[in-house]
C-alpha positions, 0 to 999 in steps of 0.5 A: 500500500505504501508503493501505491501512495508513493506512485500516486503522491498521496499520503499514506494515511489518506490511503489508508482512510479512503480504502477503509471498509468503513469510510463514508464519503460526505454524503452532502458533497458529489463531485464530478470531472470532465474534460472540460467541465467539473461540478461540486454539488451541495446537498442539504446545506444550511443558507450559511453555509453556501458562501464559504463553501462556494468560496473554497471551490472557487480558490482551488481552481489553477486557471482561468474558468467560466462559472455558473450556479444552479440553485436546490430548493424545497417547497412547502405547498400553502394548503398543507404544511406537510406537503413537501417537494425538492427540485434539484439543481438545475441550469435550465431552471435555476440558474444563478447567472444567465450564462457563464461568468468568465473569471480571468484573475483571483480578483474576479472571484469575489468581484464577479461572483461572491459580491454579486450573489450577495447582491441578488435576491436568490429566492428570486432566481428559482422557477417553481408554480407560485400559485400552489407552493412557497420556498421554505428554503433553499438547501443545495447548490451546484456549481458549474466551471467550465475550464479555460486553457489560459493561467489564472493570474492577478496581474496586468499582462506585459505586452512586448515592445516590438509590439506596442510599437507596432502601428498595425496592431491596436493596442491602447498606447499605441493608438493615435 
């Protein structure tokens, strides 16, 4: 077991754990990676909870990405307070951003998404049959990013001079 954390850089205890008959994994959290795209989704999270967990994915990401949330929610119907249903998260439904929002830096994550979530009126977002049922409450996210091939950076991009210079190529401090 050793030779296979060595080969997989992983350590041995957390080997170990995972291959334990007795590990549970988190049964509120399923994570899915593609190619081009990977989704984190939340299940059965208190409200207070949906930031820093948003926060916490959104600072392990490497390069630069497109994102999108989609909203879990459950309804509570206004004849019988114990009729209950679920709706899980869904972009077709319950998006948070009309389309992906590009984040090119560190600096966007909490510019573009968390200040601009925090902003916005959620409950607002969510497609259910106003007539019949209320939100209780909504208790699951996913979140969506979809991979770029460009690095992550936080800083302005030097441009080369024999660039700048160039008059056939706009640049803003070239042009007249």
């Amino acid at each position: 077991m050793k030779l296979v954390a060595k080969q997989y850089n992983v350590s041995f205890d957390t080997l170990k754990k995972h291959t334990s008959p007795d590990y549970k994994a988190d049964p509120k959290y399923r994570f899915y990676q593609g190619n081009h795209v990977e989704s984190h989704l939340y299940e059965g999270i208190q409200p207070a909870e949906f930031y820093d967990k948003l926060e916490n994915v959104l600072a392990s990401q490497k390069s630069a990405f497109k994102i999108n949330i989609a909203l879990g929610y459950d309804l509570v119907s206004r004849t019988d307070d114990s009729e209950t249903r679920y709706f899980h998260p869904n972009l077709s439904n319950t998006s948070v951003f009309n389309s992906p929002i590009a984040i090119n830096s560190k600096a966007d994550i909490r510019k573009k998404v968390i200040s601009e979530i925090r902003s916005m009126e959620l409950a607002d977002k969510l497609n259910y049959p106003k007539s019949g049922y209320l939100v209780k409450a909504i208790t699951g996210f996913k979140i969506f990013i979809y991979k770029r091939e460009h690095a992550l950076g936080d800083s302005e991009a030097v441009i080369p001079k024999v660039i700048r210079d160039n008059k056939s190529i706009r640049v803003e401090s070239n042009l007249w």
